[in-house]
N, C-alpha and C positions, 0 to 999 in steps of 0.2 A: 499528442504532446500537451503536456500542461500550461498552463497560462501562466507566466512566471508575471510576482507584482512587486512593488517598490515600498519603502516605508517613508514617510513624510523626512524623514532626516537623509534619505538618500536621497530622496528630489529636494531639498532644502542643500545640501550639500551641491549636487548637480548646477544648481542655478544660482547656486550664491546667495541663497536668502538667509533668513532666519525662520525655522521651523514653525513659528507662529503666524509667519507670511503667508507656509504653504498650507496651514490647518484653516484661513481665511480664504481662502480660495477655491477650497475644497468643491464638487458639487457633485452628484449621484452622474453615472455614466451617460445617463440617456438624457441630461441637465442641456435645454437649450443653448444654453449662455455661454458665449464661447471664449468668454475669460476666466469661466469655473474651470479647473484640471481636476478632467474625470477619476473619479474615484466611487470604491466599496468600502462599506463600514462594516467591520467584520467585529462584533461585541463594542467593545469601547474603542477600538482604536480602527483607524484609515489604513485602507491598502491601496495602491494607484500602480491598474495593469498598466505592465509596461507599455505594450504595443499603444495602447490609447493616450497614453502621457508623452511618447514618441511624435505621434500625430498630433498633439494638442501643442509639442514644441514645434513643429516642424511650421504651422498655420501661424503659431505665434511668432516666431521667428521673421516671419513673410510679413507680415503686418508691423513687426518692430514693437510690440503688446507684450512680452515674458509676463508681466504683473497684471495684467488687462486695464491698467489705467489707460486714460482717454487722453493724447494729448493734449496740451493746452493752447487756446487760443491765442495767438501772438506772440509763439515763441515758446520757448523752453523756461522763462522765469512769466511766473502773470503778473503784470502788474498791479499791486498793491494803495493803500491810501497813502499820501503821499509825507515827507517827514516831516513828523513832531513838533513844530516850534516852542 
């Protein structure tokens, strides 16, 4: 059976980003980093096996990560310097 793969606008599609999301998150298969969504560079352009973009949602998913951002400390907004006078 063949390894069927994805194109960065079907997992841009998929997740709700914008294409440009998913071409920054990009990272080689065997990429440690587990907010990289595995992918092969196939000439100029990305392909993301399904099966590994599956598991890289499913981990993601369980951590609450889709983007790999880091929660932030103290909440959902961080506090900033305070207003303007």
């Amino acid at each position: 059976m063949e390894e069927e793969f994805l194109t960065t606008e079907e997992v841009a599609r998929r997740l709700r980003v914008h294409q440009t999301t998913i071409l920054r998150r990009l990272g080689a298969v065997d990429d440690p980093d587990p907010s990289r969504i595995p992918a092969v560079r196939v000439g100029r352009v990305w392909r993301i096996p399904r099966k590994e973009f599956e598991e890289w949602l499913a981990r993601s998913s369980q951590t609450g990560r889709l983007t790999g951002e880091a929660p932030r400390a103290g909440g959902a907004l961080a506090e900033g310097p305070g207003p303007l006078s």
